[in-house]
C-alpha positions in Angstrom: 3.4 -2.2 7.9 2.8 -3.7 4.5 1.4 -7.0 4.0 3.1 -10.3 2.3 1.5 -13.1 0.8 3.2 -16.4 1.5 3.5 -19.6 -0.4 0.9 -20.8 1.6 -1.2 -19.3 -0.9 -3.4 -21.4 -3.1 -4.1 -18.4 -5.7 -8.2 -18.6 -5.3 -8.3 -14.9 -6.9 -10.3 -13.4 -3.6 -8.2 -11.2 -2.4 -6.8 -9.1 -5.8 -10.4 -7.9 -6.2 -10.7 -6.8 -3.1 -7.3 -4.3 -2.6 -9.0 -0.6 -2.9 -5.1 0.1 -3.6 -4.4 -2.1 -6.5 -1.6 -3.4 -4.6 -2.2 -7.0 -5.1 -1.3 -8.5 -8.5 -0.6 -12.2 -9.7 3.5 -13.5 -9.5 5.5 -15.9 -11.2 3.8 -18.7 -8.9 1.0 -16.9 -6.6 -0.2 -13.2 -6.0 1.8 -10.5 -4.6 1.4 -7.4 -2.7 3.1 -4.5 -3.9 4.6 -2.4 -0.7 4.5 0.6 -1.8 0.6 0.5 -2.6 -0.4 -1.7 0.2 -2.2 0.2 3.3 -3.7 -2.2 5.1 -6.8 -0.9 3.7 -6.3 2.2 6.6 -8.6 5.1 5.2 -11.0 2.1 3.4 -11.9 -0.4 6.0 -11.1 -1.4 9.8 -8.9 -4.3 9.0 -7.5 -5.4 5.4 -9.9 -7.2 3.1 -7.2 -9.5 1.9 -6.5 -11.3 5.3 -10.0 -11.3 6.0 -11.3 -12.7 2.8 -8.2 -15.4 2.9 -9.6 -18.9 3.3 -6.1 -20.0 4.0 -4.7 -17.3 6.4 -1.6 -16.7 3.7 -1.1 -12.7 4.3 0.8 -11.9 7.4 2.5 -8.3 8.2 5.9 -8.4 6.5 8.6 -7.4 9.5 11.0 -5.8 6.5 8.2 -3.1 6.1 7.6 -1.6 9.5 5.0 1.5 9.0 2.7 3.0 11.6 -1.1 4.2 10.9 0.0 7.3 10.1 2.5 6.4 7.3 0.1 3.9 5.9 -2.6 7.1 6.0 0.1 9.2 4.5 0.7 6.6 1.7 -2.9 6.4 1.2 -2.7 10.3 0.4 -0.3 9.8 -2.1 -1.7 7.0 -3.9 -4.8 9.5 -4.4 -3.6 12.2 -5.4 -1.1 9.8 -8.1 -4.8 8.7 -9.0 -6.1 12.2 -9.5 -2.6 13.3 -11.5 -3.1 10.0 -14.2 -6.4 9.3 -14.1 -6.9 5.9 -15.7 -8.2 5.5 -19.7 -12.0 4.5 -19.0 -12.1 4.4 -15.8 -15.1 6.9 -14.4 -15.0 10.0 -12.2 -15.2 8.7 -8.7 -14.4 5.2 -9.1 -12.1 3.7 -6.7 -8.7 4.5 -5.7 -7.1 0.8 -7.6 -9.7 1.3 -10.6 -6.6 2.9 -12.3 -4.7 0.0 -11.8 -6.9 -2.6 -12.7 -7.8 -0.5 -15.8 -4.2 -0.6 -17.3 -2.8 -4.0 -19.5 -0.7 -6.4 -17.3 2.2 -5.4 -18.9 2.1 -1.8 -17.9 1.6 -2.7 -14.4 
């Protein structure tokens, strides 16, 4: 399932870096993950980077978004091949899957 970040969050900027997905972005108030992006990192690492980077244990599973390993890994799929479609302005060959993302203006996000 996708992953939420609560207002427990004190926005220390760790875990947006980290997202191979570009799923997490900053809010109104504190960062957010965007479901549809999010993969728990499945197809990147063994456990999401966010949560384990989090010095305040502020990114739970959200229960609205149940999805199994195989979803997230069929999500995953879909994000790259997106990436491959619209491959971001001055971002290099090979870089990784969020690089697109991260390379666009916050407006166009």
């Amino acid at each position: 399932m996708a992953l939420i970040i609560t207002d427990e969050c004190i926005n220390c900027d760790v875990c947006e870096p980290q997202c191979p997905n570009g799923a997490i972005s900053m809010g109104p108030e504190i960062y957010q993950i965007d479901p549809d992006r999010c993969t728990e990192c499945v197809g990147h690492f063994d456990e999401p980077q966010c949560r384990v980077l989090c010095p305040v244990d502020c990114i739970p599973n959200d229960p609205r978004r149940p999805e199994t390993r195989e979803q997230l890994l069929a999500k995953l799929e879909r994000l790259q091949a997106e990436d491959r479609a619209q491959p971001g302005e001055g971002v290099p060959p090979g870089a990784p899957l969020g690089s697109r993302v991260a390379a666009m203006p916050a407006g166009e996000r």
